[in-house]
N, C-alpha and C positions, 0 to 999 in steps of 0.2 A: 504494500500500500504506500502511497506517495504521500509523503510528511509536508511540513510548512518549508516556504524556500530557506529559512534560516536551516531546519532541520537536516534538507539536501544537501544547502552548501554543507555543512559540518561533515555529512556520509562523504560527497564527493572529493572533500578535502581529503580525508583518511584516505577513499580507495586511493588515489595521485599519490599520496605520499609514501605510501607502500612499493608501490612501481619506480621509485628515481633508482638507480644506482650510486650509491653512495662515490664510488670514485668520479661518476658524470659530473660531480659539482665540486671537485677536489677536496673529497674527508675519504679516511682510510678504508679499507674491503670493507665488504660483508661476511669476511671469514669470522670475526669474533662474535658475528651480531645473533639474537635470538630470533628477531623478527627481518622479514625483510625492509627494505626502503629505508628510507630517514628515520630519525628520531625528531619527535615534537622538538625539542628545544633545537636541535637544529636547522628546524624549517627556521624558527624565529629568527635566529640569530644570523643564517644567509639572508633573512628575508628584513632586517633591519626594525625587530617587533620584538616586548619581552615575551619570553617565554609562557606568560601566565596568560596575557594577553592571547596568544596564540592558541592555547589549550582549550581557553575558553570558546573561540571560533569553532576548533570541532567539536567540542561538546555542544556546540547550537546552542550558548545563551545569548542572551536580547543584547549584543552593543553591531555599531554598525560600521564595518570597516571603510574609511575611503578608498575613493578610487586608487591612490595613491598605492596604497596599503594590497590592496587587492591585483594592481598588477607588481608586485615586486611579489606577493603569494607565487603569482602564477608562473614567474619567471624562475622561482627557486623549484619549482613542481615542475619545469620543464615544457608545461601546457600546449597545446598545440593551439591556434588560432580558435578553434572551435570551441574548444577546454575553455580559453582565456573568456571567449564571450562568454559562456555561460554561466562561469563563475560572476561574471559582472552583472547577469542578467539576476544572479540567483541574491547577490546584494543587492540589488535594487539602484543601480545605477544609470542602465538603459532606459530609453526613455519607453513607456508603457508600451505593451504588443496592442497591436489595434485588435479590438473585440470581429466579433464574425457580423456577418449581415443579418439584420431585421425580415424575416418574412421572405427569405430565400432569396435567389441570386437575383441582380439586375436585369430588366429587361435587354439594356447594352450587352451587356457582355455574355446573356445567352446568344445575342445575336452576333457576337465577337466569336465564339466557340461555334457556330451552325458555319460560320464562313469559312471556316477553316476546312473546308469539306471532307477529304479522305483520313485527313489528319484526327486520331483519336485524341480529345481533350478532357478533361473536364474540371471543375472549381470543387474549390476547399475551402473551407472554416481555418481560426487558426487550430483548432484541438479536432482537425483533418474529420469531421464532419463531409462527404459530397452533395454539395446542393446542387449542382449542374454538371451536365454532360452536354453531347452532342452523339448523332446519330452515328459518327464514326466508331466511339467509343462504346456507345450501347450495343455496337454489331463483335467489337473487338472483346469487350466483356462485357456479353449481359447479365453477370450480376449487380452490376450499379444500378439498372434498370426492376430486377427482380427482388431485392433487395428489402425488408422492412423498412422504414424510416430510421428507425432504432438503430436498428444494425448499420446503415448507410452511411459506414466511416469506416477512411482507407486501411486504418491499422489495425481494424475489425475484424477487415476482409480479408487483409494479405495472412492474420495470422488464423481465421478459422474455416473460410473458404474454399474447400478443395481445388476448385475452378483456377482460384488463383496461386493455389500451388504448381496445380498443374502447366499453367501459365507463364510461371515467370521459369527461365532457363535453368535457374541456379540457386533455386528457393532458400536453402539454410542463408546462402552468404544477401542473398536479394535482402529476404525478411530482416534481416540482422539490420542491415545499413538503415532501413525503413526505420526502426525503433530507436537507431542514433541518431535519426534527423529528426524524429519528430521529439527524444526527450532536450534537445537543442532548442528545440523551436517553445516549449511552452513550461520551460525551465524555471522563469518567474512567475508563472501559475501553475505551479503544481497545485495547489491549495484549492483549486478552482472544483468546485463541485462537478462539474465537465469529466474535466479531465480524471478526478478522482475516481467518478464510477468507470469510467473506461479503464482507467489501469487496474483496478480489481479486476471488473469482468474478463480482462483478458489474464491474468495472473490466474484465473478458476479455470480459463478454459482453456491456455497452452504454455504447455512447459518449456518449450521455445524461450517466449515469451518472457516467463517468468526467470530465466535463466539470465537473460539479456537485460531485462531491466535492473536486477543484483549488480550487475556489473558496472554501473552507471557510467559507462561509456555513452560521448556525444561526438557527435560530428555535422558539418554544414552540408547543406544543398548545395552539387555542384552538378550543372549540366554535363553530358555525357551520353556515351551510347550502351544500349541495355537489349539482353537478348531476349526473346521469350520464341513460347513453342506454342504457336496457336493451333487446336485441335482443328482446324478449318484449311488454312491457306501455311503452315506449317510453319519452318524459321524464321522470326523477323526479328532484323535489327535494325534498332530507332533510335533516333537520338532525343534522350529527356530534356524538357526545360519548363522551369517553373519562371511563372511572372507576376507581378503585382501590381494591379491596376494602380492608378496614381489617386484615380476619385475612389476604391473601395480598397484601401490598405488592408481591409479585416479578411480580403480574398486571395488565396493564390491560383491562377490558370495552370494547370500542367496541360502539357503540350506533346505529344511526340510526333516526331517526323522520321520521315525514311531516312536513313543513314547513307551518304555520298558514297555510291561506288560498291551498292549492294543491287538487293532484285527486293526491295520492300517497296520502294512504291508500286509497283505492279499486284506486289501482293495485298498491298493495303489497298486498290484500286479495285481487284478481287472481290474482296472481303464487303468491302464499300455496293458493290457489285449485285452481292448474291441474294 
């Protein structure tokens, strides 16, 4: 179950500090050491914090570290870009995630996603709710389409959906990356009732899941190309891209396209087709 963001940042701290190597940041092996990773008072003392002070952060009590403070945390944790925002998201220093749409997707931007024609699209909430598709998409998976309202959320679907196991090329490593980007994305609303029931319910129903969120690994959206194996029109590879309208920040478009120097648009043209 997903705690207050003070509560994560304190877990995510621990897991990061487990994983530096002690010699990566010039103090001796880990041949003497009991546990792996840092010692608290060494995060402080690379990190320019006392000790007590520091202790205090992973135990999740109520002080609030600045910015300041929080990237010299993430530089002694070694953080990756991704890491580093979300520790910042999880202080409270980002400026708020925009809430999701009122009364379902825009009339614009259904019609932004329908123009797109062969091209399978459809919109997100920020806590990956799908409020819109397009008929490319409904033909490329029609579970978005068949879907309860309940259930019609993408990290619902990738994790209890067989359709989209079947779907995606390379499910263990697909679903995994899904659940890094999306505990990235709503990092400073864990707390949110949303999000809460959704990460239980999927914690009861896949072990996956449940394995992946323990590890509280995060990572960012990056466009790129993604295999799958449509039971229809067979291999395709597309290239993902997520976008955010400028008038509805609370929406992402995902987008895929045929991948330069393959046979998917034919196939998606197919598909589109049949």
């Amino acid at each position: 179950m997903p705690g207050t963001p003070r509560e994560e940042l304190a877990a995510f701290l621990r897991s990061r500090r487990r994983q530096v190597d002690p010699a990566a940041v010039g103090l001796p092996g880990a041949g003497a050491r009991r546990t792996p990773g840092l010692r608290r008072e060494e995060v402080a003392l690379l990190a320019g914090v006392s000790h007590t002070w520091y202790t205090w952060l992973e135990q999740g009590r109520d002080i609030r570290p600045s910015r300041q403070v929080v990237d010299a945390v993430a530089r002694t944790l070694q953080m990756s870009a991704a890491e580093h925002e979300y520790v910042l998201r999880l202080a409270g220093h980002p400026a708020a995630t925009p809430s999701g749409t009122a009364g379902g997707l825009p009339p614009h931007l259904q019609r932004l996603l329908d123009a797109l024609g062969p091209s399978p699209a459809y919109a997100i909430t920020p806590d990956w709710s799908i409020v819109g598709w397009n008929d490319a998409y409904a033909r490329f998976y029609p579970g978005a389409a068949d879907a309860a309202e309940g259930d019609r959320n993408l990290l619902w679907l990738v994790f209890t959906d067989p359709r989209v196991r079947g779907l995606l090329a390379d499910w263990t490593t697909d679903s995994r990356r899904f659940l890094t980007q999306f505990r990235a994305e709503v990092g400073g609303r864990l707390h949110d009732p949303a999000v809460v029931r959704l990460v239980a319910r999927l914690e009861a129903a896949s072990e996956h899941f449940r394995a992946g969120w323990a590890s509280h690994d995060v990572d960012r959206f990056t466009s790129g190309e993604r295999r799958f194996a449509h039971p229809e029109v067979g291999e395709l590879v597309l290239e993902h891209h997520q976008l955010t309208p400028a008038d509805a920040p609370g929406v992402h478009l995902v987008v895929y396209t045929a991948a330069p120097g393959t046979d998917a648009a034919d196939r998606l043209a197919r598909l589109a087709a049949g």
